[in-house]
N, C-alpha and C positions, 0 to 999 in steps of 0.2 A: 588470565584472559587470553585468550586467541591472538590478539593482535600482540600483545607482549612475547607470546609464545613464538610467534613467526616473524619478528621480529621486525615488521611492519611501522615503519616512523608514522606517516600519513597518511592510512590508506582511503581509497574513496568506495565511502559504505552506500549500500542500497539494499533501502526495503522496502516491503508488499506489502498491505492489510496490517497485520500486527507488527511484521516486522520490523514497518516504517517506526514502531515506538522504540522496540530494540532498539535500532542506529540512532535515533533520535536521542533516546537516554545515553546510548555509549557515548553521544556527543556531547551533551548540555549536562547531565550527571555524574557520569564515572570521570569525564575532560579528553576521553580520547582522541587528543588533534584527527583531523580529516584534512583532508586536500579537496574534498567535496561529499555533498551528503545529498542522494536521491533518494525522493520520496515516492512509490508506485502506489496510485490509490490507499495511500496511511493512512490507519485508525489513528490518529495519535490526537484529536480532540472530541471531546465527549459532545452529544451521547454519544456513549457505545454501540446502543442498540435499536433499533428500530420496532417502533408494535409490532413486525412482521416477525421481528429475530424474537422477540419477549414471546411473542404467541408459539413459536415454533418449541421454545424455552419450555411454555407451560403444556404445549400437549407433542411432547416428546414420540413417544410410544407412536401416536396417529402418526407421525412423518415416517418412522423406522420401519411400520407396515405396511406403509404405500407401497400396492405391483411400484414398480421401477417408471413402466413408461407412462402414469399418472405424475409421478414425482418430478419427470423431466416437462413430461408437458405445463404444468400450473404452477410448480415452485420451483425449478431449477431456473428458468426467465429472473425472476424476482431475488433469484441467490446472485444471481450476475448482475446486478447491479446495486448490490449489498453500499456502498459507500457511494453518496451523490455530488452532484458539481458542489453544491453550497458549503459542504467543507471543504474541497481543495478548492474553493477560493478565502473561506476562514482562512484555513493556514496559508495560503500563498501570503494573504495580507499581515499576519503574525510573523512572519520570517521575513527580517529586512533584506534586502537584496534577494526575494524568491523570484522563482520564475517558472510559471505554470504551463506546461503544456498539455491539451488535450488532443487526444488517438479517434479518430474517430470510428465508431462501430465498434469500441472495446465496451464490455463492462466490467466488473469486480473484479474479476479475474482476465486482467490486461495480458497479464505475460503469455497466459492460453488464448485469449481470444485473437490478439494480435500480435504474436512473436516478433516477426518483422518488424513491427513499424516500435516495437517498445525498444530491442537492441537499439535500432538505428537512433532513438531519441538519445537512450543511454548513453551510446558511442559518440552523440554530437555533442552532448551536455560535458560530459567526463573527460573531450577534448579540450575543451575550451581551457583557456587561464587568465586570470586568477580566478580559482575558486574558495571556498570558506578561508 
């Protein structure tokens, strides 16, 4: 494991979309102590997927062939906001002591849409002590 590898006693994990499951299980699964664990728009309670992601699922091929600037205009809006409030407030309430902040004007893809404003939550959250 990375963390054993770099020799890392507590380090403080953060993930995106799927990643959040990664640091999630390294934490609750494998026991990897954290000193704090950020979650950026995690997938990590089901469902997985939306009619929109199943739909995209079942006619593959039509999305792969879309020119480009059809693609951006009708389904790239709709990819950006792949994960909705109603699960980061699920897991805010699943995780005792969480604490949920929302960016606003991000979607799905926080760390592109708003760089800025996602470091700076990062850096305030990662500051703070005590965490996990």
């Amino acid at each position: 494991m990375v963390v054993a590898h770099w020799g890392l006693e507590r380090p403080a994990l953060v993930g995106h979309d799927i990643g959040g499951g990664v640091v999630t299980r390294a934490h609750l699964v494998e026991e990897v102590p954290v000193s704090a664990l950020a979650l950026v728009d995690a997938a990590v309670l089901g469902p997985w997927n939306t009619p929109f992601t199943e739909h995209m699922q079942r006619h593959a091929e039509a999305y792969r062939t879309m020119p480009p600037d059809v693609f951006a205009d009708i389904v790239g809006p709709r990819l950006r906001t792949a994960t909705h409030r109603p699960m980061a407030d699920r897991l805010a309430a699943a995780i005792p002591g969480a604490r949920r902040e929302l960016i606003a004007g991000g979607g799905h893809f926080l760390p592109e849409d708003r760089p800025e404003e996602v470091a700076g939550a990062l850096l305030r959250f990662l500051g703070e002590k005590p965490q996990v």
